[in-house]
Each structure stands twice: as structure tokens, then as C-alpha cells.
N, C-alpha and C positions, 0 to 999 in steps of 0.2 A: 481189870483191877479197879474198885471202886470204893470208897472213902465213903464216911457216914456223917462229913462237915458241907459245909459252905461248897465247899472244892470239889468236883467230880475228873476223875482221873479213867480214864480208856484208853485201851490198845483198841484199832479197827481201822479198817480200810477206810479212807476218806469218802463221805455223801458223792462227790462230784470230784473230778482230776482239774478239770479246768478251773472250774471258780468254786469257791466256799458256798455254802449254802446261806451264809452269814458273811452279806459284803467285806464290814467290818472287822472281819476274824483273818487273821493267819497262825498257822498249828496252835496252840495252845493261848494267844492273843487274842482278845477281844477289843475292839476298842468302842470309845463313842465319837462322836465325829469329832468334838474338842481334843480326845486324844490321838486320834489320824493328826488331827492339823498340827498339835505338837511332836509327833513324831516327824512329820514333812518337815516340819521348823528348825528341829535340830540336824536334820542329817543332810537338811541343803545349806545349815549355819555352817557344819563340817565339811562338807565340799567345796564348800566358799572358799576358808583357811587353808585347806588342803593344795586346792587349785593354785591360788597365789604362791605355796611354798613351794609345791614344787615346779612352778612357771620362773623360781628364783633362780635355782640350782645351774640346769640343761641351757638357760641361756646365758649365765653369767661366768659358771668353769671354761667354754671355750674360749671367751674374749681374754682369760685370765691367761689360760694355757698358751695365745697366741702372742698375748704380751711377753708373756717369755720365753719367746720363740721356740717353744714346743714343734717338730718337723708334724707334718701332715699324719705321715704312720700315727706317730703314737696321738694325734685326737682321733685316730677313727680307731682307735686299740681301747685306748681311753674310754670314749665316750659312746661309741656304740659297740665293737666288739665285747666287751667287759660287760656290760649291763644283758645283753641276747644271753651271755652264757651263763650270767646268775639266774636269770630268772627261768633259764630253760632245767639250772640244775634245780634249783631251789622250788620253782613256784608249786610242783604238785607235792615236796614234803611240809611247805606250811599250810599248803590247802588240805592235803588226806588228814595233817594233825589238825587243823581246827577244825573241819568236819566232824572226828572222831572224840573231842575233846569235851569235859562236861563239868560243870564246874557254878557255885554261887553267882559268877558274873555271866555265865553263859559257854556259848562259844567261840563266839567271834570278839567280845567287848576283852577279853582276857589280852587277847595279843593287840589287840588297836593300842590297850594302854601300856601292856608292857613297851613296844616299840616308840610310841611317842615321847619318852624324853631321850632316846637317843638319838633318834632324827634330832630333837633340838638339840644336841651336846654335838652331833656332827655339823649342824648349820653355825654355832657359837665355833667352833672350830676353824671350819673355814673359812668364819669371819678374818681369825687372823691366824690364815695361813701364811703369812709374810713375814708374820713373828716368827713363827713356826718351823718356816722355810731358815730363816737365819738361824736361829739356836741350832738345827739340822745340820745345818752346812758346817757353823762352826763344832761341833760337836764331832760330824764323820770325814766332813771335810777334806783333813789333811790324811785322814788314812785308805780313802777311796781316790782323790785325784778329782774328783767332781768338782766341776762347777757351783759356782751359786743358784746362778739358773738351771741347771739341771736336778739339784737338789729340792729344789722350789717346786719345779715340775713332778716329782718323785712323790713329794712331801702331799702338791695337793691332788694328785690320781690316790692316791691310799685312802687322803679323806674323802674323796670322792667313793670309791668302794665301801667306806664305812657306811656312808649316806648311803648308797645305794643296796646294799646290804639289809640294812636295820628298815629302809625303807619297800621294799618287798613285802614286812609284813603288813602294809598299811594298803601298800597299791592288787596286793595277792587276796586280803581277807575284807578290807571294805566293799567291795560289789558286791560279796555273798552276804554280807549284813543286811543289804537292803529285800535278798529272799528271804529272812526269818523276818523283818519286821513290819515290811509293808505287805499288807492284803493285797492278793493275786488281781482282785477285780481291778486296782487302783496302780496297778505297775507300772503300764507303759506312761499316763500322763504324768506320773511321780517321775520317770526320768526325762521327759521333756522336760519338766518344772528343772531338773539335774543338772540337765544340758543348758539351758537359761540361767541359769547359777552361774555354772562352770564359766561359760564363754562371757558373763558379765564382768567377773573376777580377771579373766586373762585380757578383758580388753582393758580393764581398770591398769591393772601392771605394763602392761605395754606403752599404754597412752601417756601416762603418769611417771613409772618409776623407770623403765627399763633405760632410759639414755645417759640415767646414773650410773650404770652397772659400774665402770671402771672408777667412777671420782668417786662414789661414796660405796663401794661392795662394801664393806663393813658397818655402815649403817643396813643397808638394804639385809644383807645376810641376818644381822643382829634381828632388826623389824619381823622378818619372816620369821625368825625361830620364836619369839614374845608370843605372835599371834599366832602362830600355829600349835604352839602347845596350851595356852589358851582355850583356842578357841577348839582347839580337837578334845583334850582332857574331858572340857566343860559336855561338849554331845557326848561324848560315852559315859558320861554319870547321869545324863539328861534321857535317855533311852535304856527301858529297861527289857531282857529277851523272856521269851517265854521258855517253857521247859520242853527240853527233849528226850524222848525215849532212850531204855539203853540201845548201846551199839556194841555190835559182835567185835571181839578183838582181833586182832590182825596176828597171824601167824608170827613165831619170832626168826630172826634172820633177816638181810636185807632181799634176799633171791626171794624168799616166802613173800614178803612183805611185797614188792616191788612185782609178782605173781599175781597174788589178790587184786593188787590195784588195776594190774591189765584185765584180769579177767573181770571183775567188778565193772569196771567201765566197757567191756566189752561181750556183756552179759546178753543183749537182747540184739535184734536186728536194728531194731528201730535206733538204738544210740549209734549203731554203727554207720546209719546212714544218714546222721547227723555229723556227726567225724566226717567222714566223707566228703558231704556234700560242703565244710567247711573247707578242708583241704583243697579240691577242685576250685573254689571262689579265691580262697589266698593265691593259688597256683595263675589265677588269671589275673590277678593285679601286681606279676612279678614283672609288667611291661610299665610299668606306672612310674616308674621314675624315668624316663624319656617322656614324658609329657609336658615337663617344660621345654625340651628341645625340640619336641615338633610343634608347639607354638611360636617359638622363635623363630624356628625356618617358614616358619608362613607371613613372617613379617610381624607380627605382633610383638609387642616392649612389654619390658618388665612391669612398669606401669600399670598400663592395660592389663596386665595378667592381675597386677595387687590390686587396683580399684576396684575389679569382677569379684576377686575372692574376699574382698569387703564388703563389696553388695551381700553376694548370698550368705558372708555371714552373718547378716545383720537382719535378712529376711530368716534363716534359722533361729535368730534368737527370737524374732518375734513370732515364729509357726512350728517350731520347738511344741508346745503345750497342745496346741490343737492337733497337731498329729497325737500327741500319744492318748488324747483323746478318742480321737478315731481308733488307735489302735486297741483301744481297752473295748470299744463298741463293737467291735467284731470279729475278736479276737488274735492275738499277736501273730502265730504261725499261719492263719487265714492269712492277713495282710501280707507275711511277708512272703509265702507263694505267688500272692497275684504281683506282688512290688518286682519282686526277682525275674518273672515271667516278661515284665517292661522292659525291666533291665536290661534282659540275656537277648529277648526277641525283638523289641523293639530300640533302645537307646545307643545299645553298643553296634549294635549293624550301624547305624547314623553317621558312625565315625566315618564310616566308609567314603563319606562326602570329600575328603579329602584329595581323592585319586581320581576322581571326576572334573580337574579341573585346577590350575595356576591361578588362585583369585587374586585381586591388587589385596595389599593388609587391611585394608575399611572394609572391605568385604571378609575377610575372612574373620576381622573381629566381629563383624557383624554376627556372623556364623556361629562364631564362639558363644555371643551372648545368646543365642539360641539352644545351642544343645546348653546350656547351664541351667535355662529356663526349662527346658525339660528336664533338665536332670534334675530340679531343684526340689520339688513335691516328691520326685520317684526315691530320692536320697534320705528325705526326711523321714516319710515314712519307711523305710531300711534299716534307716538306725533307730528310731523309735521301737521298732520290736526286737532289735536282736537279741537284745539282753533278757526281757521278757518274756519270748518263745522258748530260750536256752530255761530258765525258772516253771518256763509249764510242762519244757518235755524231761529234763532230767530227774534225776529221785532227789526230794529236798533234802534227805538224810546225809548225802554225799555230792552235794550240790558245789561245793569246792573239787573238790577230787575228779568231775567229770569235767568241771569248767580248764580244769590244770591240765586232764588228758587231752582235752581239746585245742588249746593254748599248744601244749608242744608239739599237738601233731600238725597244728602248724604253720608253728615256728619251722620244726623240719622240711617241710614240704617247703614254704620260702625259702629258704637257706639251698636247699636244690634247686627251686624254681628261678633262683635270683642268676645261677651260673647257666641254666639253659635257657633260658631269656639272652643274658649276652650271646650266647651263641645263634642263635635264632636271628639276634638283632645285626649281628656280624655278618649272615649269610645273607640277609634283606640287603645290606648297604654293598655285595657281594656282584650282587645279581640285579642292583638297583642302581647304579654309579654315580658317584656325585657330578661326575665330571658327561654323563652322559643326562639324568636326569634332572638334576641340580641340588644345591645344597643338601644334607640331613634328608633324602628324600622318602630313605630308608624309613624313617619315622612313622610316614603314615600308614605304614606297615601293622600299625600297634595292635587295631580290629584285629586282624588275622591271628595275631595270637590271645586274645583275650575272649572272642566269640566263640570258638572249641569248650572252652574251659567252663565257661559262662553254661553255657549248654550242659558240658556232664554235671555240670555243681547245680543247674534246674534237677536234671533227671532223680538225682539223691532225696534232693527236696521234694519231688515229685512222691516217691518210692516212700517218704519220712511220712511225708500228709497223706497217704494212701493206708501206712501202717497203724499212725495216729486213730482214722477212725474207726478202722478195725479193733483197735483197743478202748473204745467206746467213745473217741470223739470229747468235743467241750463239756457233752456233761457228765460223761462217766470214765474219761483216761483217767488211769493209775498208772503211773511211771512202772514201768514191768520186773518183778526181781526186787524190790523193798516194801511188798505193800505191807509186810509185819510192822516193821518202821513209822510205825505212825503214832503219834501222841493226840488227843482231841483233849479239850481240857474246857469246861464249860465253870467258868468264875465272873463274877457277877462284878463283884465286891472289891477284888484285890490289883486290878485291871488298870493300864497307865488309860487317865482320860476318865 
């Protein structure tokens, strides 16, 4: 289709799968380099405000809940069970609709703003949930039997679910914003510059605000909700998306619907062995919460565990950028083959050092601060491409809907990995006795189940980057199954920047 203005309008296979032929470009975007830097400008101003609001929430509802003596169940009902199962029901119907969604403001900027003022009407809310909680009490009060405190409790898990709710569209459709509006060539060091943001803002709140949480929650709550709608409103009027092609409609029915979407995302080999290989990696870090217990039994303090994990985050915020530099220099799913190959072959056998030997605690922190030093380059560069490699191998068209099918597969596979991990970790302590080995000895047991896993979740990625170049590699992969899907849009004139 082509136009006889300014504008040129094309259906066609993209020049290159990996990078634009025009650094500066993503689908139907042009920029110049003034408008790259304002678009970096606003979406790491959004991250900022984002970060802080929700760094408010997760740490200030428990301390709320525990003040009124809320039992142990209902914060882990509360506070993590509740949130797993919105997001596992929710995340792929706001992701396949704003995939599928097309509109004046775009795809993704429609639901950022609808959602943003009711995140802030849930955060103004639970400012004064203590008001709230008493009108409550007095209100049902006398006709339930409840408590004050249990009404309190009742009153802020609900507003807690609204927030959490309204806030899915924000946490579900803001990553996929950053694949329609940052150039391929510029992704990964655009999310170090992210990560740099992010981790700047949460140490700002920590340092600063958090040890008000209980004396002033209602200033703090109130501050977060000002600034975050603010400052989120203001980037999504400040970034503008480019245009998308039509997309095919989705059968009607939820079976139909809920059909397409499996088979869509399980359309080619290559997606599948990204699923995969994702699954097997989550599956291997279901041993990872006993890793502050087998530091403890080696004699190592809390301390020591927080100082270390201030060091490296403090070495991440400042090697954040240069990895994702490296990682844009030679390409995201390159890197995170050879990164993961460290990982699976060399880092996580290391652990092994454990079983070799009863060290005094100065030695084994010593130890400690060794493998972190290796892990510390191997991590960065890990998480500098994840996101990246996921934007170069899926189809941009449905770049939410695959990130969602991937998200729940797993969420599932955790959620089973988490009960046969205990089991596993039962038979180590089983077979391993405190009373014959000593302490938690079962612990350093962890390699053994996480070097299997580690290994099938290489072999996927192996199979993934084998398939990749078969489908023409950095300069000619097309995502397989969308390549009609494509908008190219050559504008000169109308362009942010």
C-alpha cells in the first residue's frame, strides 16, 4: 500500500530480523539522535516514578498488616499468594489485548493511562485506610461480630487487591512499550541505563523514606500517588508510538480465543524452545530460597550476607550500562548462550566447594566473596540480555502475548518446582543428618539440584541458537509465522526528534 504524500506506507518482510537497517528506526519510527535521547529521557523519568511507587506499597502493607496482628497465613495469602494468581490469571488477557489493540494513542500508551489514576486513587486510599478501616468496622461491625482489627485487616487486603489489580496494567504492558519504541540496535544498553534508574530510585526510598513507613504511611502513600501520576501521566503524553499494521481477529468464544493464543505462541519450533528452555532455568532456581540457610550454617551473619549484597549492588549500578553495551555489540542471544554456558558449566558446579570441607566462617566468607566475584560480570551480563533476546526472537506483533505465554509457563513450572524442591531438600537432610553431619548440612546439597536443570535449560538454548541461524541469523531472522505483520513507514518530517 503506498501513499502519494510525504508519508510512505508498506506491508513487507523486514530488510534484517536482528537490527534495522536504520540504527535509528523501530517499525514505523524514525528518530534522530535528539529524539532517541528524549525518548531514553522520558521512559527512564517513568521508571524512576514507577519504581519508587511501587517500592511504597510491598514494603509498607506488611509492616501495616503485622501491626494489626494480621496471623502469618493471611500475609502470605495476602501478599504473595493473591498477587501469583492475578497475574497468572490476568497477565496474558491484558497482554494478547494490547497486542491486538489499535488506536490514536497507540497500543500500549491507551492502557498505561487508563490505569494510572487508579493506581493513584488505590495509593490515596490506602493512605487512609485507618479511616476506612473504622467507618468499616462501624458500619458492619455489629452485624459480622468482627473485630476492629480484623475489619482493618479485611478493609486494607481489598485495597491492596485494587492496587494490585489496576496495577498489572502498568507492570504487564510497560516492558512491551519499550519493544515498539526503542531501536533494536540500542536495547540492551537502554535497559542498563533502566536498571541504573530503577536501582537508583529504590535505594533513594530505602535510604531516605522507608524507616517512616509506620509514623508517616500517609504522608509516604499520599507523596507516592502526587509523583507517580505525575510523573507517569507526563511520559506517556511525552512519547509518541508509531503505527501498526492490521491484526487478524481472534475467534469469538473464550475456548476459540484461549486456542489461537496457544497455538500462536506455539506456532514454530524455535518459540518452543525458548518456553523451554525458560522453564528448565526457573525449574533450577526452585532451590534458591535455602540459600540464606546454607549461608548461615557455614557460619556467616546476616551482616555479612547484607554488606556483600550492597557491594554488588552498587558495582551493578555502576556496570548496569557497559554491559548492555557489550550486549548491543554482539548481539543479545550471542551473549546470553556464551553467559549461560558459564553459568550452567562453570559457576554453578563451584558451589560444589561446599562438600569439600568444614571451613572456620572467615574462610567461608572469604569463599563467598569469591564466587559473587564471579558471579558478578556472569549475572550482569544475564540480565542485560534477557529482555532483549526475548524482543529479537519473538514476533513484535504479539510481543506481549508471547512474553505472557512465557510468564505462565513459568509461573507453573515454579509453583511445581517449589513443592519438589521441598521434597528433594527433605530427602538431602534425610540421608545427610544433622545429628551425624551437622547443622543444615543438607544445604549444600543445592548444586545437585540446580546443575541438572541448568544443563537441560543450556541444551534448549543451545537448540534455540542452532534454530535462530537456520532462520537467517543477525542479519536476516524474521520471527517465523508473522512475517505479513510488518508495517515499514519511511517519514521524514512528522517523526518525535
Amino acid at each position: 500500500m503506498k501513499s502519494t504524500d510525504s508519508t510512505v506506507l508498506e506491508y513487507e518482510s523486514p530488510p534484517s530480523g536482528g537490527e534495522p537497517a536504520d540504527r535509528l528506526s523501530v517499525g514505523t519510527l524514525r528518530y534522530t539522535t535528539a529524539g532517541l535521547v528524549a525518548v531514553f529521557f522520558w521512559l527512564l523519568w517513568g521508571d524512576f516514578v514507577f519504581t519508587l511507587m511501587e517500592a511504597v506499597v510491598p514494603s509498607i502493607v506488611p509492616l501495616r498488616l503485622k501491626e494489626l496482628h494480621a496471623p502469618d497465613w493471611a500475609l502470605m495469602i495476602i501478599m504473595t499468594t493473591t498477587p501469583h494468581t492475578l497475574n497468572f490469571i490476568l497477565n496474558p488477557i491484558i497482554s494478547t489485548a494490547s497486542d491486538r489493540h489499535r488506536g490514536p494513542l497507540g497500543r500500549r500508551v491507551p492502557y498505561l493511562l487508563f490505569s494510572t489514576p487508579f493506581i493513584t486513587l488505590a495509593l490515596v486510599l490506602m493512605a487512609f485506610s485507618p479511616e476506612i478501616g473504622q467507618w468499616s468496622h462501624v458500619a458492619i461491625g455489629r452485624f459480622t461480630g468482627w473485630s476492629e482489627s480484623t475489619v482493618a485487616i479485611i478493609t486494607l487486603a481489598a485495597l491492596f487487591i485494587v492496587f494490585q489489580v489496576t496495577n498489572l496494567f502498568i507492570t504487564t504492558v510497560f516492558y512491551y512499550f519499550f519493544n515498539d519504541v526503542v531501536p533494536t540496535a540500542f536495547m540492551a544498553r537502554f535497559m542498563g541505563l533502566f536498571r541504573v534508574v530503577g536501582s537508583l530510585a529504590g535505594m533513594l526510598y530505602n535510604y531516605y523514606v522507608y524507616e517512616h513507613a509506620l509514623t508517616h504511611m500517609r504522608i509516604i502513600f499520599l507523596g507516592a500517588a502526587g509523583i507517580y501520576f505525575v510523573g507517569f501521566m507526563s511520559m506517556c503524553f511525552g512519547i509518541k508510538e508509531g503505527q501498526y499494521p492490521p491484526i487478524k481477529s481472534m475467534a469469538s468464544g473464550f475456548a476459540a480465543k484461549f486456542g489461537t493464543y496457544v497455538n500462536e505462541c506455539l506456532t514454530h519450533r524455535i518459540y518452543c524452545y525458548y518456553f523451554a528452555h525458560s522453564m528448565f532455568w526457573s525449574m533450577a532456581q526452585a532451590c534458591a530460597v535455602y540459600g540464606v540457610f546454607l549461608n548461615l550454617s557455614l557460619g556467616i551473619t546476616l551482616k555479612q550476607i547484607g554488606m556483600l549484597a550492597a557491594v554488588v549492588s552498587f558495582a551493578q549500578l555502576i556496570l548496569n550500562y557497559p554491559a548492555g553495551m557489550l550486549a548491543d555489540r554482539f548481539h543479545p542471544l550471542r551473549v546470553l548462550v556464551w553467559m549461560k554456558i558459564a553459568l550452567a558449566v562453570v559457576l554453578a558446579p563451584l558451589n560444589f566447594v561446599w562438600l569439600f570441607g568444614n571451613f572456620s566462617p572467615l574462610v567461608s566468607y572469604r569463599i563467598l566473596i569469591g564466587l559473587a566475584a564471579v558471579e558478578l560480570p556472569l549475572g550482569l551480563m544475564y540480565v542485560a540480555v534477557m529482555l532483549p533476546t526475548a524482543m529479537r526472537v519473538f514476533p513484535k506483533p504479539r510481543f506481549g502475548q508471547f512474553c505472557s505465554f512465557n510468564a505462565i509457563a513459568g509461573a507453573g513450572i515454579s509453583i511445581a518446582g517449589s513443592f519438589i524442591a521441598a521434597w528433594f531438600m527433605t530427602m538431602m537432610r534425610r540421608f545427610f543428618p544433622d545429628d551425624v553431619w551437622g547443622k543444615d548440612y543438607c544445604y549444600r546439597l543445592i548444586p545437585a539440584w540446580k546443575v541438572p536443570f541448568l544443563l537441560i535449560a543450556l541444551v534448549f538454548l543451545l537448540l534455540l541458537y542452532r534454530e535462530w541461524k537456520r532462520l537467517g541469523g543477525e542479519k536476516n531472522y524474521v520471527p517465523p509465522g508473522f512475517e505479513e505483520e510488518k508495517l515499514v513507514r519511511v517519514d521524514e518530517n512528522s517523526l518525535p526528534g
